[in-house]
Steps between C-alpha positions, in 0.01 A plus 500: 500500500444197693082441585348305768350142451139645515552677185664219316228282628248778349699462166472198488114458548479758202715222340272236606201702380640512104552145548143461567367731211722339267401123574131664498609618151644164411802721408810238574769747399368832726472195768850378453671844516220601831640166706852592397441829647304379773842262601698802405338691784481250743887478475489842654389368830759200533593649859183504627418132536125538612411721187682258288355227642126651406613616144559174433174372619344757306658390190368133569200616586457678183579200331304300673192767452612459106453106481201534693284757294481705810722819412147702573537448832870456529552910365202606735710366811829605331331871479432486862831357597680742370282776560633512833841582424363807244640859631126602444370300818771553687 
């Protein structure tokens, strides 16, 4: 079954996320195998350009958030972000 970009997007913020909690963790292995399933996902919305587009900046963002010391505030926008595309608020 085939799903729209707004859940890969979703998936891929719950990717995002365990990239987060492992970098919190200083866990470098649950980090590698969260951003290959974060790019894993993101494949997944190839035809929609726009989504793409912002998957990737989420990804840069997150590492920019990483270099910075800043992944407190990073995941508390992330959570919001993709809050919006949860089937609970919709």
């Amino acid at each position: 079954m085939k799903r729209d970009a707004a859940f890969y997007f979703a998936n891929l913020g719950a990717d995002i996320s365990r990239c987060v909690s492992a970098a919190e963790e200083n866990d470098n292995e649950s980090y590698d195998d969260s951003i290959d399933a974060a790019y894993h996902t993101l494949a997944y919305i190839t035809d929609r350009p726009e989504a793409y587009e912002e998957g990737l900046l989420l990804l840069r963002a997150l590492e920019y958030a990483r270099r910075d010391h800043a992944l407190p505030i990073f995941s508390k926008n992330l959570n919001a972000l993709i809050e919006e595309y949860s089937p609970l608020t919709q």
